[in-house]
C-alpha positions as a Markdown table, in Angstrom:
| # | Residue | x | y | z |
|---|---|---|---|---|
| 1 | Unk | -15.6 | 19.9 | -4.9 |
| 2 | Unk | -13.1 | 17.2 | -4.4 |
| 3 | Unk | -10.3 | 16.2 | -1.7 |
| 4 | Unk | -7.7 | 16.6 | -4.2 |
| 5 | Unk | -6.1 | 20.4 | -4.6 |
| 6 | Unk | -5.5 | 21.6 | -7.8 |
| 7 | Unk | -2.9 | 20.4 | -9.7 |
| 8 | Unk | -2.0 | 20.9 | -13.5 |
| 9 | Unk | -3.3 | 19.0 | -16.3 |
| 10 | Unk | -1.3 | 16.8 | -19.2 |
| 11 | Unk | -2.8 | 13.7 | -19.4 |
| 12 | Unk | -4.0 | 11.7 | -22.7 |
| 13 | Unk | -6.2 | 9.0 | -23.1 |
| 14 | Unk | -5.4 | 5.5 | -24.7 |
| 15 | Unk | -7.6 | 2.4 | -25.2 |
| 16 | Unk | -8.6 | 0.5 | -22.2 |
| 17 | Unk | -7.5 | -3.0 | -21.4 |
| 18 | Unk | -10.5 | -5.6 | -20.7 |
| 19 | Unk | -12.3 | -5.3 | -17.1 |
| 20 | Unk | -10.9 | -8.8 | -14.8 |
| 21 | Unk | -13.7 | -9.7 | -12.1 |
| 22 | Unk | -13.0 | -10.1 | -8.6 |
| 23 | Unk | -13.4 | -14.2 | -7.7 |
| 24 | Unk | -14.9 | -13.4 | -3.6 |
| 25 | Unk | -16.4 | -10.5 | -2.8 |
| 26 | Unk | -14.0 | -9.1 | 0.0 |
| 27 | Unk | -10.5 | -10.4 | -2.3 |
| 28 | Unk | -9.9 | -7.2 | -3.5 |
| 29 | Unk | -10.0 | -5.5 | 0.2 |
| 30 | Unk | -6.1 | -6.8 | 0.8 |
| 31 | Unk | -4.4 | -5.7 | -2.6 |
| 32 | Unk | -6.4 | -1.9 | -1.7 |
| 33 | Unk | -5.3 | -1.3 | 1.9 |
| 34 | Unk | -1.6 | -3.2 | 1.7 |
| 35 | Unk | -0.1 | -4.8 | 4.7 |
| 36 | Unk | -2.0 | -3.4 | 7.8 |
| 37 | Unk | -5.0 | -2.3 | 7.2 |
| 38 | Unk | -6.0 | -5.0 | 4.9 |
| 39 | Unk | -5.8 | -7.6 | 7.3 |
| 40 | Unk | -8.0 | -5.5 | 9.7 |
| 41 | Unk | -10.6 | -5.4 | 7.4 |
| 42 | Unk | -10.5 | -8.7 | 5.8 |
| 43 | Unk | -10.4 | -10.2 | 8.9 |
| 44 | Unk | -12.5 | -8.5 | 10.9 |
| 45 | Unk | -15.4 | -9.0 | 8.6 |
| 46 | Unk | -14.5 | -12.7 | 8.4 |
| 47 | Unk | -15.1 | -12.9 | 11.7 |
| 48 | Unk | -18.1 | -10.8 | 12.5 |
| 49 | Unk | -18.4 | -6.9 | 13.6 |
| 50 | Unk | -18.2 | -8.3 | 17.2 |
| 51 | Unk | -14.8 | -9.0 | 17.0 |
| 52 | Unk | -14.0 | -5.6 | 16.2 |
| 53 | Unk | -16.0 | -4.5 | 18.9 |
| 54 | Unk | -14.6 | -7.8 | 21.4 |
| 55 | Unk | -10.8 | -6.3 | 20.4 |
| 56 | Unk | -11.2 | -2.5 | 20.0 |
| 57 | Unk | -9.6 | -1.1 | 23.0 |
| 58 | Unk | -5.9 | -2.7 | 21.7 |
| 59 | Unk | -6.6 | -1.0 | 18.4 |
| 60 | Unk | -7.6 | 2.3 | 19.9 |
| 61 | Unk | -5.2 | 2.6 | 22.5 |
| 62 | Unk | -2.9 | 3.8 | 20.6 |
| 63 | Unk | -4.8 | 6.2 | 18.3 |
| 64 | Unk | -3.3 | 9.4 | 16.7 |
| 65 | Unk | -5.1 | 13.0 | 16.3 |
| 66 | Unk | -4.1 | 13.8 | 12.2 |
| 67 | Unk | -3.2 | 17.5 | 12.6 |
| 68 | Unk | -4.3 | 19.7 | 9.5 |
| 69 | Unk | -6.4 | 17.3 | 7.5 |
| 70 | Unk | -10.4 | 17.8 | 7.1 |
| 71 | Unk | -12.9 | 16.1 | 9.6 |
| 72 | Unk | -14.1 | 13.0 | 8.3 |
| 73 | Unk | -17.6 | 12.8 | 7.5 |
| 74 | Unk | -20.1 | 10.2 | 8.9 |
| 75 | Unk | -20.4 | 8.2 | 6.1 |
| 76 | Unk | -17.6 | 7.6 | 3.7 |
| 77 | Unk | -19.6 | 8.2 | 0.7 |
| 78 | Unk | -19.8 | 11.9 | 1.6 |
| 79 | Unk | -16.5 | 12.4 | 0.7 |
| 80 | Unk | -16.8 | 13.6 | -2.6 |
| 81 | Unk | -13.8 | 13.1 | -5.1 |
| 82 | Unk | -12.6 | 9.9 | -3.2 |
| 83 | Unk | -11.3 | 8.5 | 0.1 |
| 84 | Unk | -7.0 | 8.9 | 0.9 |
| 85 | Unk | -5.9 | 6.3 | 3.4 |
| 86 | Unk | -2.0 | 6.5 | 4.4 |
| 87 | Unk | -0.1 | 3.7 | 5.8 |
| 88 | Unk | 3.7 | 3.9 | 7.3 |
| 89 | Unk | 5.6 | 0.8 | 8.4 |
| 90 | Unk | 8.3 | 1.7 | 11.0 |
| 91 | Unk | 11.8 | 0.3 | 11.7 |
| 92 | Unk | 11.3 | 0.2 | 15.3 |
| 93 | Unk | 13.6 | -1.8 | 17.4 |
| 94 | Unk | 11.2 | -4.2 | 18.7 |
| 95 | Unk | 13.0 | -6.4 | 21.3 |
| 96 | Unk | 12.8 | -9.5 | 20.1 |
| 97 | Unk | 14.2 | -8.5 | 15.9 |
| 98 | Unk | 17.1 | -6.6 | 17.6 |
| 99 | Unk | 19.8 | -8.6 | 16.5 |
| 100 | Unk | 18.5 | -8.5 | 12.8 |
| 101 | Unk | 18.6 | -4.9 | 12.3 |
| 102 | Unk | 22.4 | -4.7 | 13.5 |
| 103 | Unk | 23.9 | -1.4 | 13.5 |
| 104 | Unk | 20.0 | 0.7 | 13.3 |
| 105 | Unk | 19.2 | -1.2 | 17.1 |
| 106 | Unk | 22.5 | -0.1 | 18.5 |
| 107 | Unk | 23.8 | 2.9 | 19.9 |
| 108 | Unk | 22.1 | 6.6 | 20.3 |
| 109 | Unk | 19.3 | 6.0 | 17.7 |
| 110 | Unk | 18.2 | 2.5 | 18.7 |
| 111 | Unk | 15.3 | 4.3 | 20.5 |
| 112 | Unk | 14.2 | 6.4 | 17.1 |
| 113 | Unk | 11.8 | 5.4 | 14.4 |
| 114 | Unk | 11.8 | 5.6 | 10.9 |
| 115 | Unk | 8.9 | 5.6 | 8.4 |
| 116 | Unk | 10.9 | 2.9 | 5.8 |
| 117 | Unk | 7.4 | 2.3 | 4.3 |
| 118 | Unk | 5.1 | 5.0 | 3.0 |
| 119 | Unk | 2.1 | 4.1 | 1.3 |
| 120 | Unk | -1.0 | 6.3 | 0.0 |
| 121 | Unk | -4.0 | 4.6 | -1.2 |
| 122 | Unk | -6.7 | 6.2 | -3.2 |
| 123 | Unk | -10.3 | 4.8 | -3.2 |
| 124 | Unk | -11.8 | 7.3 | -5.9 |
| 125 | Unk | -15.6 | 8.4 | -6.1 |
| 126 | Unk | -17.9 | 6.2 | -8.1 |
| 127 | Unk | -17.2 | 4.5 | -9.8 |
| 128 | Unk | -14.8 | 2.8 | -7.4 |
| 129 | Unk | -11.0 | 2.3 | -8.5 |
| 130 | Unk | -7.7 | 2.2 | -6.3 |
| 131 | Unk | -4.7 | 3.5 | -6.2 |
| 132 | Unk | -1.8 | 2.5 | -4.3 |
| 133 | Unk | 1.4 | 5.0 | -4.2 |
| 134 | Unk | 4.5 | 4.0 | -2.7 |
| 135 | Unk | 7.1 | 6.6 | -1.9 |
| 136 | Unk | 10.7 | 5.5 | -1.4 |
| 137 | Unk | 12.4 | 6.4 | 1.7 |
| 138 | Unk | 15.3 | 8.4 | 0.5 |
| 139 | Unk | 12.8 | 10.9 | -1.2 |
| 140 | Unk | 14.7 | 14.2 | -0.3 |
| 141 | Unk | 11.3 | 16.8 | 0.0 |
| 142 | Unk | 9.9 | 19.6 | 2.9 |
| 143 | Unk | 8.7 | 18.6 | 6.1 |
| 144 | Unk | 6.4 | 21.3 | 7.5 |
| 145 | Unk | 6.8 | 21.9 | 11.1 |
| 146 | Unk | 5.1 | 18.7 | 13.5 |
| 147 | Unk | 4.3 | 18.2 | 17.1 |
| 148 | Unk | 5.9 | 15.2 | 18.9 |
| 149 | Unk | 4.5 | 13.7 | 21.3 |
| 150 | Unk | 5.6 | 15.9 | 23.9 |
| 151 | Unk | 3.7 | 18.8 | 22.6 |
| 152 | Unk | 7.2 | 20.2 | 21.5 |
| 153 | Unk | 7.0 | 21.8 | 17.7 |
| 154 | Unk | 9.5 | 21.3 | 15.3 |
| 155 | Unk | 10.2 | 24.0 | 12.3 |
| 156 | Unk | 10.1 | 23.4 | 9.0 |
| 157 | Unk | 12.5 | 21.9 | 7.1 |
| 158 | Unk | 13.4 | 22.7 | 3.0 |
| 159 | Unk | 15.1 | 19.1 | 2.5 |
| 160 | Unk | 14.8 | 16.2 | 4.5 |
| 161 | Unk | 14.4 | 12.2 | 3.7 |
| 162 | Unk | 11.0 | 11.4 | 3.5 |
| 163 | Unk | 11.5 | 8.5 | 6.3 |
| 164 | Unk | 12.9 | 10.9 | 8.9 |
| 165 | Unk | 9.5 | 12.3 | 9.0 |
| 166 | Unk | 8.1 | 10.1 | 11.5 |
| 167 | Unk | 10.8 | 10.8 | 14.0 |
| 168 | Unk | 9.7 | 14.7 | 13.8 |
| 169 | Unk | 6.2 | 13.9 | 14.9 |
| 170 | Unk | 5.1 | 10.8 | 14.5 |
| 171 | Unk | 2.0 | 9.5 | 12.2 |
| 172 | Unk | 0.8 | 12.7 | 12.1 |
| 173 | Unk | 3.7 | 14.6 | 11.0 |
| 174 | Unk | 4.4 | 11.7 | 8.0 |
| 175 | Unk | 0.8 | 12.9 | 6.9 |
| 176 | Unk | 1.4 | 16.2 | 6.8 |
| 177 | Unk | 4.4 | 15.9 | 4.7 |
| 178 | Unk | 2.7 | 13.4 | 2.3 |
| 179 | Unk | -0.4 | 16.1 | 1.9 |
| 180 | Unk | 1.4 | 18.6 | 1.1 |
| 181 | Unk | 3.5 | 17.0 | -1.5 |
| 182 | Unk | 1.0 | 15.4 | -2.9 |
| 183 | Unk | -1.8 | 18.0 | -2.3 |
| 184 | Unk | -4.4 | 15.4 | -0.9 |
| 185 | Unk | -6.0 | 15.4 | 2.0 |
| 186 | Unk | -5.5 | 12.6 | 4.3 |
| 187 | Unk | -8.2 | 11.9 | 6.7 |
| 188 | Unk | -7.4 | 8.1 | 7.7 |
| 189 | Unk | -3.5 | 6.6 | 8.3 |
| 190 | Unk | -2.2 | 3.8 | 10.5 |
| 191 | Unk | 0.9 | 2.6 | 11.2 |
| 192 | Unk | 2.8 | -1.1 | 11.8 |
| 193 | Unk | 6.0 | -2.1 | 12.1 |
| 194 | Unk | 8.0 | -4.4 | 10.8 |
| 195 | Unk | 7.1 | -6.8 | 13.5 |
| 196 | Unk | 3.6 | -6.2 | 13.4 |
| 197 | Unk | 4.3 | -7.7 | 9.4 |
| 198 | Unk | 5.7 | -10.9 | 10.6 |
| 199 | Unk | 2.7 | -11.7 | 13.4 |
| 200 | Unk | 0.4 | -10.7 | 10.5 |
| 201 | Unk | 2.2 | -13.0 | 8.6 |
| 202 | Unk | 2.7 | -15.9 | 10.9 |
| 203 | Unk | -0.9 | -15.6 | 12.0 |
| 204 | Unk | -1.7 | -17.3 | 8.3 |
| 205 | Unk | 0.4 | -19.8 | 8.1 |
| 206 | Unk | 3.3 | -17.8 | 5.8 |
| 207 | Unk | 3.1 | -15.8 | 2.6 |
| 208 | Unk | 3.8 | -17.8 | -0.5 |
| 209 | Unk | 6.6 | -15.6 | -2.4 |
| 210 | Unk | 8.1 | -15.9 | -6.2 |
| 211 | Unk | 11.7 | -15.6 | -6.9 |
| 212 | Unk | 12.6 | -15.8 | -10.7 |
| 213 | Unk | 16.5 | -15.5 | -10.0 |
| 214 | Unk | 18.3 | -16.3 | -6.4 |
| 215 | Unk | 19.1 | -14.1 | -4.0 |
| 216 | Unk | 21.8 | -13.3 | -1.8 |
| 217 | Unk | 21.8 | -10.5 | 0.9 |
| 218 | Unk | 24.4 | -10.8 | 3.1 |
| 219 | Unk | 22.9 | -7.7 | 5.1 |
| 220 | Unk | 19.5 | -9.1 | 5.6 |
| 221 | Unk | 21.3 | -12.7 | 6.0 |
| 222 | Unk | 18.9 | -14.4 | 2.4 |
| 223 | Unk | 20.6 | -17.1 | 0.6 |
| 224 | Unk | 17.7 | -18.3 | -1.2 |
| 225 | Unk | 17.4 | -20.2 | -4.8 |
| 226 | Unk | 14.9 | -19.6 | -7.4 |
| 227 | Unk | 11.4 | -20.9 | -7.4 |
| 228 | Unk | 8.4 | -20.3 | -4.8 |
| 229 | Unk | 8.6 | -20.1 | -1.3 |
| 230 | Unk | 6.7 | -19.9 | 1.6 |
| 231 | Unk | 7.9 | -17.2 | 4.1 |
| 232 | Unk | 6.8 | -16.2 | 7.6 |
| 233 | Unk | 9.1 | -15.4 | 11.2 |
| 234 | Unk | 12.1 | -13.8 | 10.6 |
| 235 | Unk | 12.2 | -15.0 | 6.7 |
| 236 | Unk | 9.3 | -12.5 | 6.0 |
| 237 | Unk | 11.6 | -9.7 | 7.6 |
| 238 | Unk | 14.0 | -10.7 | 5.5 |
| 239 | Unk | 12.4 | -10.4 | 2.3 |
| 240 | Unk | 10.4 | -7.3 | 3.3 |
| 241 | Unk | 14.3 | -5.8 | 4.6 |
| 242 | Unk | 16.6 | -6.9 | 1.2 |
| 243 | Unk | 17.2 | -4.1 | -1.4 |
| 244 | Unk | 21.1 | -5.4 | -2.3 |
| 245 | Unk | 19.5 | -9.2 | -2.9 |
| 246 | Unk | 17.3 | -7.5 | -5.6 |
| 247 | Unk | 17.2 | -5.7 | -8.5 |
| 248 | Unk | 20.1 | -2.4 | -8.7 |
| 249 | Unk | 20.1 | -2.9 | -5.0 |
| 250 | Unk | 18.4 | 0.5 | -4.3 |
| 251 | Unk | 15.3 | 1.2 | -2.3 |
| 252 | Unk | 13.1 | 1.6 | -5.7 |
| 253 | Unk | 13.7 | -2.0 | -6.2 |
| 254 | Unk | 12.8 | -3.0 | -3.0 |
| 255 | Unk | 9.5 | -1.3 | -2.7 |
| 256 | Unk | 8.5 | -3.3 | -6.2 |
| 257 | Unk | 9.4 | -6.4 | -4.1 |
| 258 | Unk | 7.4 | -5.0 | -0.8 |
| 259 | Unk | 4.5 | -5.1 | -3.3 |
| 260 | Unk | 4.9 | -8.3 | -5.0 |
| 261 | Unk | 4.7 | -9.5 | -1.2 |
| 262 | Unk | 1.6 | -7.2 | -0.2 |
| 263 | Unk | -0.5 | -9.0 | -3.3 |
| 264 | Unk | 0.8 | -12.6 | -2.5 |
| 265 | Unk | -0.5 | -11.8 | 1.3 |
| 266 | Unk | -3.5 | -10.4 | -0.2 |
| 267 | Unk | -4.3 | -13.5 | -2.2 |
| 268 | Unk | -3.6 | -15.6 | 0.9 |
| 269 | Unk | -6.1 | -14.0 | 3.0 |
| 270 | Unk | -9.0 | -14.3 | 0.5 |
| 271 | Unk | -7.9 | -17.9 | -0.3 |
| 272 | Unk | -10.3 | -20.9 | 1.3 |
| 273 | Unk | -7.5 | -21.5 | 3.4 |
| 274 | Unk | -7.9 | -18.4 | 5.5 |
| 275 | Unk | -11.9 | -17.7 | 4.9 |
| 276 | Unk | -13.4 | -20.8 | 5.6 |
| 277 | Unk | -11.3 | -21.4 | 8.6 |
| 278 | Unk | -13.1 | -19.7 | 12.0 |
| 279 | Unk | -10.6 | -19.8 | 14.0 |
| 280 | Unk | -7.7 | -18.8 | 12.1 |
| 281 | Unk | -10.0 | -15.3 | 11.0 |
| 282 | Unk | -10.2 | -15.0 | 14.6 |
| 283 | Unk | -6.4 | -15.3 | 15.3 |
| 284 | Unk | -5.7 | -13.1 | 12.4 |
| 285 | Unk | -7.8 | -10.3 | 13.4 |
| 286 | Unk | -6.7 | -10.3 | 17.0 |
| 287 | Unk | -3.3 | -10.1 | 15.5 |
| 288 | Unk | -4.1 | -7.7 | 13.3 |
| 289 | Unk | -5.9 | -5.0 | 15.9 |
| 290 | Unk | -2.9 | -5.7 | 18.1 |
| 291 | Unk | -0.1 | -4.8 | 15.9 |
| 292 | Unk | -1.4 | -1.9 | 14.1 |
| 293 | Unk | -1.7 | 1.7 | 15.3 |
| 294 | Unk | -4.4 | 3.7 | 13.8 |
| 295 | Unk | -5.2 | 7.7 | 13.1 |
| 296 | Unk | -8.5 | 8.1 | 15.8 |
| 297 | Unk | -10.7 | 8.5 | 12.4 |
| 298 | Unk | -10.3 | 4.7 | 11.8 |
| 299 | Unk | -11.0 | 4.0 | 15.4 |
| 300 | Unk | -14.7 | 3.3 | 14.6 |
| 301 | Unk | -15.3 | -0.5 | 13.6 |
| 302 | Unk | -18.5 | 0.7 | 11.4 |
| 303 | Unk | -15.4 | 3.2 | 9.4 |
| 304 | Unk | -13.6 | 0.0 | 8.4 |
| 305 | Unk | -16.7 | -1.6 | 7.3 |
| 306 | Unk | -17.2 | 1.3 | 5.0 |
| 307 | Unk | -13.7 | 1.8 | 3.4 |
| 308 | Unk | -14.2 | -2.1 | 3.0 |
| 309 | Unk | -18.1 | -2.2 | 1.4 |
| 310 | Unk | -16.6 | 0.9 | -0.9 |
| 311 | Unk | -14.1 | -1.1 | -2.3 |
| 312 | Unk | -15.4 | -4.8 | -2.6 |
| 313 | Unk | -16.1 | -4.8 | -6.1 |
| 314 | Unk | -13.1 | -3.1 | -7.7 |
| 315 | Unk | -11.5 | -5.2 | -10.5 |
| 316 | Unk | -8.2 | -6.4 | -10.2 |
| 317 | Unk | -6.9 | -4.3 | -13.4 |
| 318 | Unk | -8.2 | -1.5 | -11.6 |
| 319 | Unk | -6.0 | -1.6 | -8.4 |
| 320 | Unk | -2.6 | -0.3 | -9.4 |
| 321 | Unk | 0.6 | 0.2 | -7.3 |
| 322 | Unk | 2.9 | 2.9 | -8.5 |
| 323 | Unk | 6.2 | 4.2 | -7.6 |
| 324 | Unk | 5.9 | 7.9 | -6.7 |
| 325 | Unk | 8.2 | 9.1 | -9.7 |
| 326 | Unk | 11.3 | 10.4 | -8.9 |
| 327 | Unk | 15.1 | 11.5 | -10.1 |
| 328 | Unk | 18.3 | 10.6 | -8.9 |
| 329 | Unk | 19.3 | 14.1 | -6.3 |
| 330 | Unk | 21.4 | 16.3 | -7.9 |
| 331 | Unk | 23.7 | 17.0 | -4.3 |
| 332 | Unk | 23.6 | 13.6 | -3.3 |
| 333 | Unk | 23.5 | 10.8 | -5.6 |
| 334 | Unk | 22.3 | 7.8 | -3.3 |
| 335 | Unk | 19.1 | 10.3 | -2.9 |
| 336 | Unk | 15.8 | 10.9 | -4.5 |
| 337 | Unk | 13.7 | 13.9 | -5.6 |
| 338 | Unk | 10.4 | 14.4 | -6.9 |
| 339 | Unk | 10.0 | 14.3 | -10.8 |
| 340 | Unk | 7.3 | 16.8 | -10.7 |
| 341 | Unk | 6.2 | 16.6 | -14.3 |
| 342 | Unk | 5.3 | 13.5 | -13.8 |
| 343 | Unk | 4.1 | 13.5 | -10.6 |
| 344 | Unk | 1.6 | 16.1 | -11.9 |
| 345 | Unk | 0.5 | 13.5 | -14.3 |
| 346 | Unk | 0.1 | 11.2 | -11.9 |
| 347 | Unk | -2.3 | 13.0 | -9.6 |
| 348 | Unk | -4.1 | 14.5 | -12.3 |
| 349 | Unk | -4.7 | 11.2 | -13.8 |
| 350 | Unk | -6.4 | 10.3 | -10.0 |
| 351 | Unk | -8.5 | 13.3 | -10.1 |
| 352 | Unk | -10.0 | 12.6 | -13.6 |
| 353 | Unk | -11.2 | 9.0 | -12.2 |
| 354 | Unk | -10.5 | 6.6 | -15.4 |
| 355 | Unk | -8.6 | 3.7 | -15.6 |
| 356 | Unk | -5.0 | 4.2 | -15.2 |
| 357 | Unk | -3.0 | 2.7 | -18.1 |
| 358 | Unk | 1.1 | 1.6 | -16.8 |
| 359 | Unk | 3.3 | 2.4 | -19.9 |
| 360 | Unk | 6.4 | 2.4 | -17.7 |
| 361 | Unk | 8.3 | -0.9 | -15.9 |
| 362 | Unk | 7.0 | -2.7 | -13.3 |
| 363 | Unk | 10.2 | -2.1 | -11.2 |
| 364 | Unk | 11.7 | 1.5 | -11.1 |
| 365 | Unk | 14.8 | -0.5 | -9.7 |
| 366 | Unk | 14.3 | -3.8 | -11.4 |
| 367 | Unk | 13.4 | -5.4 | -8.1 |
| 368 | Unk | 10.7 | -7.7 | -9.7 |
| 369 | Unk | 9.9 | -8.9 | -13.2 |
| 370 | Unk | 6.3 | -10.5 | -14.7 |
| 371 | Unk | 6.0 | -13.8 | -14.1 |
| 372 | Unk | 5.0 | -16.0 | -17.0 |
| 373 | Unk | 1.4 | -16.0 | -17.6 |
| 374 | Unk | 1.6 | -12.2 | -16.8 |
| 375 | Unk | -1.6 | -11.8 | -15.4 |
| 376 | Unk | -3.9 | -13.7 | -13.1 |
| 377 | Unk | -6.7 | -15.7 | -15.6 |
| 378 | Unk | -10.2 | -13.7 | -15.9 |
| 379 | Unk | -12.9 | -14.9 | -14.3 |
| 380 | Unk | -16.0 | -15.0 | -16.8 |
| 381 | Unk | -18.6 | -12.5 | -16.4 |
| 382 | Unk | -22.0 | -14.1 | -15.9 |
| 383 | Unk | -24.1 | -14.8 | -18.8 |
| 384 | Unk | -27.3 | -12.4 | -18.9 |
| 385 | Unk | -30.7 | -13.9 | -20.1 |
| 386 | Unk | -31.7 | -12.8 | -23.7 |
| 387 | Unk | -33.9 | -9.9 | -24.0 |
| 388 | Unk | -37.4 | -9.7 | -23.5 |
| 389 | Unk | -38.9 | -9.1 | -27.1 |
| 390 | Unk | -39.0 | -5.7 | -28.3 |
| 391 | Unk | -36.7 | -4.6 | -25.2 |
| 392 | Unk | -33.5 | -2.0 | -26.0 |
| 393 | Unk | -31.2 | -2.8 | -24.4 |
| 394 | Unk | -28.8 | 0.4 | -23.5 |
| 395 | Unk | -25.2 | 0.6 | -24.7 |
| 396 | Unk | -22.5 | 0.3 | -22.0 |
| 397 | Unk | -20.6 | 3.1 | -21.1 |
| 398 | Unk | -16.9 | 3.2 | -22.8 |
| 399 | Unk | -14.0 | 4.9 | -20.8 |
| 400 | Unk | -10.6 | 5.5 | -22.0 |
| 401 | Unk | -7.7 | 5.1 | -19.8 |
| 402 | Unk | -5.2 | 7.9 | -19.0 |
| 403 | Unk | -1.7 | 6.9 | -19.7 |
| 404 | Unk | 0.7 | 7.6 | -17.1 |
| 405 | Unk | 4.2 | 8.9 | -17.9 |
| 406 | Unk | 6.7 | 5.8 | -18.6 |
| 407 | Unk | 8.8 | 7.1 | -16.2 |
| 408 | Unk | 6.0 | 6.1 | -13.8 |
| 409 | Unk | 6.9 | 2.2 | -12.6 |
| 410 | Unk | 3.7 | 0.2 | -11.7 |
| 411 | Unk | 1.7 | -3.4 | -11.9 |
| 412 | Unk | -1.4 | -3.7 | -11.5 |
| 413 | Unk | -3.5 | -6.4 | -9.0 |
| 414 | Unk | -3.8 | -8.6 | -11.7 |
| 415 | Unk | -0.1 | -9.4 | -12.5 |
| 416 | Unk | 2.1 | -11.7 | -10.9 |
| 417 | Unk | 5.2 | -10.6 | -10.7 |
| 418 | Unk | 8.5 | -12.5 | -9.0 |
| 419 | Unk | 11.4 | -11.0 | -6.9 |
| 420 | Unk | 14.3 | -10.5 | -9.6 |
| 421 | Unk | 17.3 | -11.6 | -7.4 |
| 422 | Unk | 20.9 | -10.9 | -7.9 |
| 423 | Unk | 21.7 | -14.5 | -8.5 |
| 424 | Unk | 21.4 | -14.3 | -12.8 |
């Protein structure tokens, strides 16, 4: 049947908004896979299948086994109710960022890693739509028992922060975890670090970011004004970093501002300025290979062609980031739980495979706001030729969307939305 276990119904259906075209065939491969993976793809087919080939052994030496999660098929299509792709980000203290992580790079846990970013993306079964869900790193869930990387095995664990999970077992244990409270199977993951985000970053010449009100972070070190900005170095691990410069200064604020970043990076590699340029693909998908770890599943260069050729056509409207929904801890009120009503909802709504209508905020934590002009202009569908005479021409097939809970936070690919900074 499908990858997804069964979870309980309670969805409705509600009109659906108009369909937005995509304006280059690969632009919607950077908004599906987020920070790592989408530069993989984006530039590795830019460049040419060789160079995935020419650069493979940095991208596979690294590779995790994913313990408990179905084999992956030869061909992506086979893989019937969707495709599940998770991506972590790590907090590793990489030599040279050190000093701007303070007090996490000193002392008896400078050596650990923490997965601060969690990500599952959703590629559903024909026809194609995308799903990208974020889940904030003081979620207090399980953690089934892991390996590390010492063979040693952990037990399992009733109530633990969602971002400890990587220091358990690595990419494979943050899978785990995810899969079972989610009840997906995972069969593809990678993982980058915050570092690997800033060569990513730097490789294209910055990341062009909107802030609607100031902000000022004295943590991450961001004094910045309103208006645009173009970000890369240490700036881009500032922005990625600040939760007290935006919104409530929580970490559901700051993972609305992680994606506003992810779709301004996206837009910048599909722009003419990275595309047309040879060398720059070239430099960005060296980069990229380097600075990302993959699950061995995604080791295969013709795998990423696929997840990329499965999802080139998706409309923007139909690429949607949400905030797994959550509630504040009952024992610990700087801590998360799952809202499992909603979360039902949520993966339910996957399953079925319609649009996803957002009736919630953009930001759970009020980290961004839309921009004026709200979403990104359509691009005109191309005019068919009239009908031969005494053709029929058949109807085309109407969907209705499934409304999410409110308490669901979300935008879609088509918005743009700006950082809402403390400065108001």
């Amino acid at each position: 049947m499908s990858s997804i276990k069964p979870v309980k119904r309670g969805r409705r259906t509600v009109a659906r908004h108009g369909r937005l075209t995509s304006p280059h065939p690969l632009a919607l491969l950077g908004k599906v896979l987020a920070v790592a993976i989408a530069v993989v793809l984006v530039a590795g087919l830019g460049v040419g299948g060789y160079v995935l080939y020419d650069l493979s052994s940095s991208f596979t030496a690294d590779a995790v086994e994913l313990e408990g999660q179905d084999a992956v098929p030869p061909d992506i299509g086979a893989i019937e109710g969707g495709v599940n792709l998770f991506i972590a980000g790590t907090d590793e203290c990489e030599e040279e960022l050190k000093a701007a992580f303070g007090d996490r790079c000193k002392g008896p846990d400078a050596e650990g890693q923490l997965n601060d970013v969690n990500m599952l993306v959703h590629i559903s079964d024909n026809p194609r739509r995308v799903t990208v869900i974020s889940f904030p790193r003081d979620l207090m869930i399980p953690i089934p028992s892991c390996t590390d990387d010492d063979g040693n095995v952990t037990s399992a664990m009733s109530k633990q922060p969602i971002n400890s999970a990587f220091s358990y077992g690595g990419l494979s244990c943050v899978v785990n975890t995810v899969s079972e409270l989610s009840g997906q199977n995972i069969p593809f993951a990678a993982k980058t670090s915050f570092g690997g985000v800033i060569n990513i970053t730097d490789a294209i010449g910055g990341v062009e970011v909107c802030i609607a009100n100031g902000i000022r972070d004295r943590y991450t070190g961001i004094d910045w004004p309103a208006g645009n900005r173009n970000i890369q170095g240490m700036e881009a691990l500032q922005f990625l970093r600040t939760r007290h410069g935006v919104g409530d200064g929580g970490d559901l604020g700051r993972i609305s501002n992680q994606q506003q970043y992810m779709s301004k990076l996206a837009r910048k590699l599909v722009s003419e300025e990275v595309m047309t340029n040879p060398g720059t693909l070239y430099k960005l998908a060296s980069t990229a290979l380097k600075n990302v770890d993959p699950s061995t599943s995604l080791t295969n260069p013709m795998t990423l062609v696929q997840i990329a050729l499965a999802v080139k056509n998706v409309p923007f409207d139909e690429i949607v980031f949400v905030q797994y929904p959550t509630l504040t801890d009952p024992a610990d009120p700087n801590k998360v739980v799952p809202n499992e009503p909603a979360a039902d909802a949520l993966w339910a709504a996957i399953e079925a495979n319609q649009p996803l209508e957002l009736t919630g905020d953009v930001s759970q934590g009020d980290g961004v706001i839309v921009a004026d002009g709200g979403e990104q202009p359509v691009t005109e569908e191309p005019v068919a030729p009239p009908p031969t005479e005494g053709a029929t021409e058949a109807p085309a097939p109407e969907e209705t969307a499934v409304a999410l809970p409110s308490t669901i936070a979300g935008q879609t690919a088509a918005q743009n939305t700006c950082s809402n900074g403390n400065l108001r």
